[in-house]
C-alpha positions in Angstrom: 0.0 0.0 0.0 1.2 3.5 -0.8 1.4 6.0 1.7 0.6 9.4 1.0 4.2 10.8 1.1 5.6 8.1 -1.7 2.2 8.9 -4.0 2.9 12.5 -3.9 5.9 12.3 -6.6 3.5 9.9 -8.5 0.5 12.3 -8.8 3.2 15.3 -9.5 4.5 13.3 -12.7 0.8 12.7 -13.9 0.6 16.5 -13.9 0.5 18.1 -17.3 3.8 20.8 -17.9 6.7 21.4 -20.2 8.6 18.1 -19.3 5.2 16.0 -19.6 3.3 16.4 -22.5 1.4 13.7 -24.8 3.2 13.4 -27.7 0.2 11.8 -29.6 -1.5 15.2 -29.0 -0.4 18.1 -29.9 -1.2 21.4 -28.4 -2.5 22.7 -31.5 -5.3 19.0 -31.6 -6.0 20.4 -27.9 -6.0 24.0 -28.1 -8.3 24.1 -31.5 -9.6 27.2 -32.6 -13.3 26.6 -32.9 -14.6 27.8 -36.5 -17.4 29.6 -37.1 -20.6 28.2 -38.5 -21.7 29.7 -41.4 -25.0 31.4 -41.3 -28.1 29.8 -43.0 -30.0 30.8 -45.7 -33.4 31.9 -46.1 -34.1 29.0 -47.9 -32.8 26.7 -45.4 -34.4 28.1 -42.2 -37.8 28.2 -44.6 -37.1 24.0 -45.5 -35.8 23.6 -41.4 -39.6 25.0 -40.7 -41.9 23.4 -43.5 -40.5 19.9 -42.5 -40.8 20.4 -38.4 -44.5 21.8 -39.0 -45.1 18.6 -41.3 -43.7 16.2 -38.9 -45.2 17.9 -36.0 -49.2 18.0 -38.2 -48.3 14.2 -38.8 -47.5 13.7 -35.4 -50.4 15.5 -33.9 -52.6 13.5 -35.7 -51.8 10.2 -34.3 -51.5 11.6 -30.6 -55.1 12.8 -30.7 -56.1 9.5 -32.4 -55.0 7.6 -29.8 -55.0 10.3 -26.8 -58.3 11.8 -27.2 -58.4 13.1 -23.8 -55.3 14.8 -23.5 -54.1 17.6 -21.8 -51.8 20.4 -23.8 -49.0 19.8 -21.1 -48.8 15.8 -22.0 -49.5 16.7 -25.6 -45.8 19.1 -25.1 -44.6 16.5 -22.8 -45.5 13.5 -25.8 -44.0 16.0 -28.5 -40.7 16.6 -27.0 -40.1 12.6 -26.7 -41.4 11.8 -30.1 -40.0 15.3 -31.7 -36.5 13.7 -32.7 -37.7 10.1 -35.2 -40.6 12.4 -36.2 -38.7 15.5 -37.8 -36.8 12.4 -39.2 -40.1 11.5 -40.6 -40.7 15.1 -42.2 -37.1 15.1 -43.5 -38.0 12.1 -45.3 -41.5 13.6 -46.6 -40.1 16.6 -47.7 -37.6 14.9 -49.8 -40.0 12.4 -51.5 -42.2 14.8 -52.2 -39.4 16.8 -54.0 -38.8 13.5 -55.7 -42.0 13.4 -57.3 -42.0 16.9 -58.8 -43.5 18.7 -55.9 -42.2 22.5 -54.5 -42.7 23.9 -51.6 -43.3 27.7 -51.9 -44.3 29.6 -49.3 -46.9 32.6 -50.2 -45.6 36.2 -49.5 -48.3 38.5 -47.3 -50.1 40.4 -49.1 -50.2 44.2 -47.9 -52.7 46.2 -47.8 -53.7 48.5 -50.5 -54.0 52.1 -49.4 
């Protein structure tokens, strides 16, 4: 058994420094700069939107189906479980449909004439 005085030099050789670095990781592996993420486009954030509100209509559907008497807070509570395979779900909607031909526009507001 070790006492405490003979694992002191042990635990100060484990300690990171100039004599005691990893040689299979280099500071600049550790030290990464992190890059930044280029912004999205309108287009994008429009497609990230049309497929959640299509997986979460799909989705919807089948919770009140079988949960006819549910409350809004299990409905969130249900959503926020299910949200991840379902916006799969959309993902793989929105593609098909662009498969077949299909795109999704989305209508500009109209403003009011004066």
């Amino acid at each position: 058994m070790l006492s405490l005085r003979a694992a002191l030099p042990i635990a100060q050789s484990l300690q990171p420094g100039p004599d005691n670095r990893n040689p299979h990781f280099p500071e600049s592996v550790i030290m990464a700069e992190t890059k930044e993420k280029t912004p999205k486009t309108p287009e994008q954030t429009a497609m990230r939107k049309a497929v959640r509100l299509v997986a979460y209509t799909a989705w919807l559907q089948d919770f009140r189906a079988n949960n006819p008497d549910a409350t809004a807070e299990q409905r969130k509570v249900a959503w926020t479980a299910a949200k991840q395979g379902e916006i799969r779900k959309g993902r793989k909607i929105i593609k098909a449909l662009k498969r077949k031909g299909y795109d999704l526009t989305k209508p500009e507001r109209a403003t009011e004439a004066a």
